[in-house]
MIVEXGU-921217 format. One record per atom (N, C-alpha, C, CB): residue number from 1; residue in one letter; chain; x negated, y, z. Coordinates in steps of 0.05 Angstrom, whole numbers, plus 5000, padded with zeros to 4 digits. Glycine has a CB too. Example, Ala and Ser with C-alpha at 12.3 -4.5 7.8 and 13.67 -1.06 7.14 Angstrom:
! MIVEXGU-921217
[pt 1,"A","A",[4736,4886,5156]]
[pt 1,"A","A",[4754,4910,5156]]
[pt 1,"A","A",[4736,4934,5156]]
[pt 1,"A","A",[4774,4911,5181]]
[pt 2,"S","A",[4743,4955,5142]]
[pt 2,"S","A",[4727,4979,5143]]
[pt 2,"S","A",[4742,5001,5157]]
[pt 2,"S","A",[4718,4988,5114]]
! end
This chain:
! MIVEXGU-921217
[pt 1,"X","A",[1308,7615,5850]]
[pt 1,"X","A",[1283,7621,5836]]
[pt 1,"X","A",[1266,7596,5836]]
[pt 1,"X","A",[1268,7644,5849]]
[pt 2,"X","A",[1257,7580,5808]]
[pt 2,"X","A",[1245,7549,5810]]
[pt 2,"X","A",[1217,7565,5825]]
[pt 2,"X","A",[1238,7528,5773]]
[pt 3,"X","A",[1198,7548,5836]]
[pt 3,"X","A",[1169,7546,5840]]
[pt 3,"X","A",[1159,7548,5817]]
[pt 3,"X","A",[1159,7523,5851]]
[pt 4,"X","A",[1134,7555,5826]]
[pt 4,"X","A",[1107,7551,5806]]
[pt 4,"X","A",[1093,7525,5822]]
[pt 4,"X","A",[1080,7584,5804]]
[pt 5,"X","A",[1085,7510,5805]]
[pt 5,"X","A",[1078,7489,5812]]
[pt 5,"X","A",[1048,7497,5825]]
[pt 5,"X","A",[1081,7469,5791]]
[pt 6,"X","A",[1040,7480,5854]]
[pt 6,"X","A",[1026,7485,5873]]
[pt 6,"X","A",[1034,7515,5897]]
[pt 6,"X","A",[1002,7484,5857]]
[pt 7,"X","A",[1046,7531,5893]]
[pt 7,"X","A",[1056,7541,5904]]
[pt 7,"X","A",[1073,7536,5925]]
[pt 7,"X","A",[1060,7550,5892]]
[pt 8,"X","A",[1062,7543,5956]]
[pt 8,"X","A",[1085,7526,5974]]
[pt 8,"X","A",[1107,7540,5980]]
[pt 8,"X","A",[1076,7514,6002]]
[pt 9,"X","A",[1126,7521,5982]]
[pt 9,"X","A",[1159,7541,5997]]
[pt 9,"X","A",[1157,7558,6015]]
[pt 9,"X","A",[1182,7525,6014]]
[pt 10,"X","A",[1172,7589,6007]]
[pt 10,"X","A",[1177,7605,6032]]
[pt 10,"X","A",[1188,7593,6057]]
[pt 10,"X","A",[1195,7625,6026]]
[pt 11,"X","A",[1181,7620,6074]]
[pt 11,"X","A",[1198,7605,6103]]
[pt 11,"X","A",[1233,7608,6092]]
[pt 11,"X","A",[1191,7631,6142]]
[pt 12,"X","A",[1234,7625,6086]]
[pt 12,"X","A",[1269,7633,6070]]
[pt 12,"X","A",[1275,7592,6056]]
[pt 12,"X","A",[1262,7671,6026]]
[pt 13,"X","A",[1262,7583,6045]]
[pt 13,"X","A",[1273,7560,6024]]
[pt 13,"X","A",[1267,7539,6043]]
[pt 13,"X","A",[1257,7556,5991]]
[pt 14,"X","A",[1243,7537,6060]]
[pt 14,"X","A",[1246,7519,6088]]
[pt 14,"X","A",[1267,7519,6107]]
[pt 14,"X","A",[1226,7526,6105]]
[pt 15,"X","A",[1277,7547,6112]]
[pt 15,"X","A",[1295,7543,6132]]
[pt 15,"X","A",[1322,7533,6112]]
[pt 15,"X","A",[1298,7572,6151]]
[pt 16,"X","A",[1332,7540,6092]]
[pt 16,"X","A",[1360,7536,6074]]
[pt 16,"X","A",[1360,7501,6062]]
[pt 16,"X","A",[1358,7561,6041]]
[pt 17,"X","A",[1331,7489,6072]]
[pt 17,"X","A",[1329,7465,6064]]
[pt 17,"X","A",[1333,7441,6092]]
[pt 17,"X","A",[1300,7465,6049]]
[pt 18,"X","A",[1332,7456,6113]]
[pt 18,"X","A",[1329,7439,6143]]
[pt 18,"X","A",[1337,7422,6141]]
[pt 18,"X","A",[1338,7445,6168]]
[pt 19,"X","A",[1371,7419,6143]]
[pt 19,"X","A",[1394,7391,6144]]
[pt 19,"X","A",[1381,7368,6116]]
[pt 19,"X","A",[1437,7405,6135]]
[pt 20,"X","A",[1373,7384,6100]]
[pt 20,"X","A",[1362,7360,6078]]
[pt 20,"X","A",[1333,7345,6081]]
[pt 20,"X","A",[1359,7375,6048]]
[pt 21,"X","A",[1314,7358,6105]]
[pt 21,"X","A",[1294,7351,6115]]
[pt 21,"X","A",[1304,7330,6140]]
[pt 21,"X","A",[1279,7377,6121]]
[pt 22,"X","A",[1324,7347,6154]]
[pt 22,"X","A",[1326,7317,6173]]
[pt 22,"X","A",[1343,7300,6165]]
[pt 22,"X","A",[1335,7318,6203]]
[pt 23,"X","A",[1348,7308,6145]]
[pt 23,"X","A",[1373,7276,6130]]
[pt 23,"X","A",[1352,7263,6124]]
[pt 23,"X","A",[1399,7279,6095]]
[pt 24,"X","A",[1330,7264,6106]]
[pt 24,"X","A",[1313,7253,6095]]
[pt 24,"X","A",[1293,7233,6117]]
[pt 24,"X","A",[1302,7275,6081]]
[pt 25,"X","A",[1300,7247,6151]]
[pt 25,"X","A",[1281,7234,6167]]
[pt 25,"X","A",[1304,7214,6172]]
[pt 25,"X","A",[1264,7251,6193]]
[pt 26,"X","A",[1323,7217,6181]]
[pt 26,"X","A",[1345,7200,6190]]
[pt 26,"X","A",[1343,7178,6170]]
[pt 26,"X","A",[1374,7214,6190]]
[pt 27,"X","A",[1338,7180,6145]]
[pt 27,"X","A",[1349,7158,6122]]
[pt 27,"X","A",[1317,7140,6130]]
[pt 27,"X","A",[1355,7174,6079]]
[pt 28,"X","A",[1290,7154,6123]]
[pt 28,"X","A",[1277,7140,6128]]
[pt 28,"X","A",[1261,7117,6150]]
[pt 28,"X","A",[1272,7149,6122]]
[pt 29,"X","A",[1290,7133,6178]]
[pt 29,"X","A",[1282,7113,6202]]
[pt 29,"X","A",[1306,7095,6203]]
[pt 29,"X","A",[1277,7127,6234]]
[pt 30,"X","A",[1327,7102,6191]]
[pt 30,"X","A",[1344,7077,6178]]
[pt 30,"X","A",[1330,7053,6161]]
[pt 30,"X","A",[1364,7090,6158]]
[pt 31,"X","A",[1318,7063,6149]]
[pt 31,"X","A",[1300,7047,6129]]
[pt 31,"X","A",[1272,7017,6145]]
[pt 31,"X","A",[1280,7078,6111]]
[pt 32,"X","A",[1275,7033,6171]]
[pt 32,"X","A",[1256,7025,6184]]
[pt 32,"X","A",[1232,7025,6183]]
[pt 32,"X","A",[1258,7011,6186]]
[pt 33,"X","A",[1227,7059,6178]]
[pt 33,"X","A",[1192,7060,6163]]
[pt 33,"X","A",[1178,7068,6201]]
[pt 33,"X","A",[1185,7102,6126]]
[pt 34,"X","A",[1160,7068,6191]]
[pt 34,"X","A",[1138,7070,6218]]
[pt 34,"X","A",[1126,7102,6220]]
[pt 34,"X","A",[1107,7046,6211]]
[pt 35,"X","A",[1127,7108,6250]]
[pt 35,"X","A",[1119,7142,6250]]
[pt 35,"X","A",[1100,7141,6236]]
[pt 35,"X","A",[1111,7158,6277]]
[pt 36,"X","A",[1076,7122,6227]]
[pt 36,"X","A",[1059,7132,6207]]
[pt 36,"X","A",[1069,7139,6188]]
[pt 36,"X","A",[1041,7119,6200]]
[pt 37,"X","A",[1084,7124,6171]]
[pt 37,"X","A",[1098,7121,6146]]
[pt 37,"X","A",[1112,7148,6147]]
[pt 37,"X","A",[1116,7093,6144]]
[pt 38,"X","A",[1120,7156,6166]]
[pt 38,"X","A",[1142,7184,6161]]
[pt 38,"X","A",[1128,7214,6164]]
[pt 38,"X","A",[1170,7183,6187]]
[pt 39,"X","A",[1097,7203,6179]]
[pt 39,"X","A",[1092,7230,6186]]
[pt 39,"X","A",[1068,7235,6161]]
[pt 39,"X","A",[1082,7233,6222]]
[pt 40,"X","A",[1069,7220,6137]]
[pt 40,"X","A",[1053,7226,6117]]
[pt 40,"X","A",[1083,7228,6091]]
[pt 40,"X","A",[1025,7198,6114]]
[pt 41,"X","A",[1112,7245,6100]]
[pt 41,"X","A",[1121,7244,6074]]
[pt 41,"X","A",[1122,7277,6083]]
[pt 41,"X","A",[1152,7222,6063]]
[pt 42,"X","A",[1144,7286,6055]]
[pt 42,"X","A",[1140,7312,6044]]
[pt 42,"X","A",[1164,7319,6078]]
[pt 42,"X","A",[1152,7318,6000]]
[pt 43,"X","A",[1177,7313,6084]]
[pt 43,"X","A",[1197,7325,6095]]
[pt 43,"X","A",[1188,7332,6117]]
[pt 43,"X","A",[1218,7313,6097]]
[pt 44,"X","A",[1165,7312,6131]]
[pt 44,"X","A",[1151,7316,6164]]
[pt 44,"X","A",[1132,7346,6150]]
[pt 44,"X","A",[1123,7277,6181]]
[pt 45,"X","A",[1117,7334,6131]]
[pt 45,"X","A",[1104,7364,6133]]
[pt 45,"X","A",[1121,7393,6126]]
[pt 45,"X","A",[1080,7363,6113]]
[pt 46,"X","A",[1141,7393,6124]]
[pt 46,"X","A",[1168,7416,6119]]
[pt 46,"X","A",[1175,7423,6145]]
[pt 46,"X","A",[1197,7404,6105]]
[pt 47,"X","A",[1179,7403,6158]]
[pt 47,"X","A",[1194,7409,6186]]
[pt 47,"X","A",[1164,7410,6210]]
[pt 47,"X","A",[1222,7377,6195]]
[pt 48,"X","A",[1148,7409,6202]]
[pt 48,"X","A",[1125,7416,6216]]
[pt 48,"X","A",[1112,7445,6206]]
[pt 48,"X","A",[1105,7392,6212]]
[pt 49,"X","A",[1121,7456,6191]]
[pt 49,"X","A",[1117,7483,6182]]
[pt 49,"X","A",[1140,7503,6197]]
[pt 49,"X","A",[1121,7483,6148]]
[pt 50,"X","A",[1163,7495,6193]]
[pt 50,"X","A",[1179,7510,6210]]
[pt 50,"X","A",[1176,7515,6237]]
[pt 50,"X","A",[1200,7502,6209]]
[pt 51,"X","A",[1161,7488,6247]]
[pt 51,"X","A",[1164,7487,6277]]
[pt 51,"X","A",[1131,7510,6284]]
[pt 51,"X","A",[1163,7446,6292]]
[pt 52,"X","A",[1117,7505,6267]]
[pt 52,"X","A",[1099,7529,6272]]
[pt 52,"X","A",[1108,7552,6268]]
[pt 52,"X","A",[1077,7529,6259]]
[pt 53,"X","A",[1117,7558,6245]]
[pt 53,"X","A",[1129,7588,6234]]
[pt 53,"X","A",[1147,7597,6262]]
[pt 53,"X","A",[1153,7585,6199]]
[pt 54,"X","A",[1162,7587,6266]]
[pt 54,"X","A",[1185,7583,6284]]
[pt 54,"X","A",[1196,7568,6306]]
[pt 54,"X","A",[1197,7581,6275]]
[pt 55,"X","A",[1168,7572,6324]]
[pt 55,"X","A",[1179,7548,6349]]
[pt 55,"X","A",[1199,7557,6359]]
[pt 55,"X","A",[1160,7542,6373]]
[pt 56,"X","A",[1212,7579,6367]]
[pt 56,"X","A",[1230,7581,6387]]
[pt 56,"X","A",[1263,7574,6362]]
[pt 56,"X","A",[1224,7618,6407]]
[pt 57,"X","A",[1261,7569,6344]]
[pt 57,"X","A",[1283,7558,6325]]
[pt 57,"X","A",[1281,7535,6311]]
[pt 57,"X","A",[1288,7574,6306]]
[pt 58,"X","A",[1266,7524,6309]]
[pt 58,"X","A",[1265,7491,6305]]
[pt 58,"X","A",[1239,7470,6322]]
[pt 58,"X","A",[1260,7488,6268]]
[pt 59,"X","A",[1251,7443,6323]]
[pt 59,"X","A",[1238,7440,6340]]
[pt 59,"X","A",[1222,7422,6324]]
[pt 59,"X","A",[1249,7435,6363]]
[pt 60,"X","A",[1197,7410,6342]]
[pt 60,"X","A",[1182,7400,6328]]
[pt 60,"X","A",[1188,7368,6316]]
[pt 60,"X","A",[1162,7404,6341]]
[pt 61,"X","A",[1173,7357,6285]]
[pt 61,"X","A",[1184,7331,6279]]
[pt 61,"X","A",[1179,7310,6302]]
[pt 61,"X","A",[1171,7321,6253]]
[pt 62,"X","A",[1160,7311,6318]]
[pt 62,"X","A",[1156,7299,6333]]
[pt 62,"X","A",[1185,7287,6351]]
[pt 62,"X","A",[1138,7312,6343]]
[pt 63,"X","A",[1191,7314,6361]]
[pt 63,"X","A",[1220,7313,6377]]
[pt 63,"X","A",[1244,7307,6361]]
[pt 63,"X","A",[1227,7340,6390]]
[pt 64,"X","A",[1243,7317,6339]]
[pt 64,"X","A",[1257,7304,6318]]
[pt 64,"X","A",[1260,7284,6315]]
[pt 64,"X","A",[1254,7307,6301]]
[pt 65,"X","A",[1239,7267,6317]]
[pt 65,"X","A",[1242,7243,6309]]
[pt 65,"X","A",[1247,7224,6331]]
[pt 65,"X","A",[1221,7235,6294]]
[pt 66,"X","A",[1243,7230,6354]]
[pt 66,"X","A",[1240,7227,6381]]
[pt 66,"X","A",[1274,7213,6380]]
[pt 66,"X","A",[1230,7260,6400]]
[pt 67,"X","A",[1286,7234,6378]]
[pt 67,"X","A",[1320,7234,6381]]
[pt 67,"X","A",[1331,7228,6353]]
[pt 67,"X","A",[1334,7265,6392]]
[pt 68,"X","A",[1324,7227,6326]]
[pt 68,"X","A",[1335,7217,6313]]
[pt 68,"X","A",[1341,7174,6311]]
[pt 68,"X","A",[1323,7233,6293]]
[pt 69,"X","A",[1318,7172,6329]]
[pt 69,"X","A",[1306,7154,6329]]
[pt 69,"X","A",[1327,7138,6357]]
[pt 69,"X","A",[1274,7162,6330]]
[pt 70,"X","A",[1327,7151,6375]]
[pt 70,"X","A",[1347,7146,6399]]
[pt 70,"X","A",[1379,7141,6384]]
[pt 70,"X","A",[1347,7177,6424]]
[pt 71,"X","A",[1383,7167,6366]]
[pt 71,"X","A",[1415,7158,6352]]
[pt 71,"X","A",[1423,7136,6343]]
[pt 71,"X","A",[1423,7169,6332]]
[pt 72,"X","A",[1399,7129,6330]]
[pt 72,"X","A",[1398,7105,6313]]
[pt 72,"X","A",[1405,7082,6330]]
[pt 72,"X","A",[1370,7102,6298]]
[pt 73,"X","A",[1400,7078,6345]]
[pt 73,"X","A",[1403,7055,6368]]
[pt 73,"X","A",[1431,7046,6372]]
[pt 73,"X","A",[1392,7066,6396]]
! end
């Protein structure tokens, strides 16, 4: 079902989108952007919605990034 524009994603299209939210963080700390730089794109504020909607099932970008950031190494 497309959006109406300004209308934000269900929790249903947040959660079916996750792996494409942390691919998107992975690519951009590949990229070598700065936690500022990442925690003002569309994907930190996605995965910072879940982690409210749903703390005990995703965790927060913070920690996310925490350990995406360790892989990288």
């Amino acid at each position: 079902m497309p959006q109406v524009q300004g209308q934000p994603p269900t929790i249903g299209e947040l959660e079916a989108k996750y792996s494409l939210y942390c691919k998107a963080m992975r690519l951009l700390l590949k990229e070598g952007r700065t936690m500022e730089a990442i925690q003002r794109t569309v994907c930190w504020s996605r995965l910072e919605q879940l982690h409210i909607c749903l703390p005990s099932r995703y965790k927060s970008p913070d920690y996310l990034y925490a350990v995406l950031k360790r892989d990288l190494r």
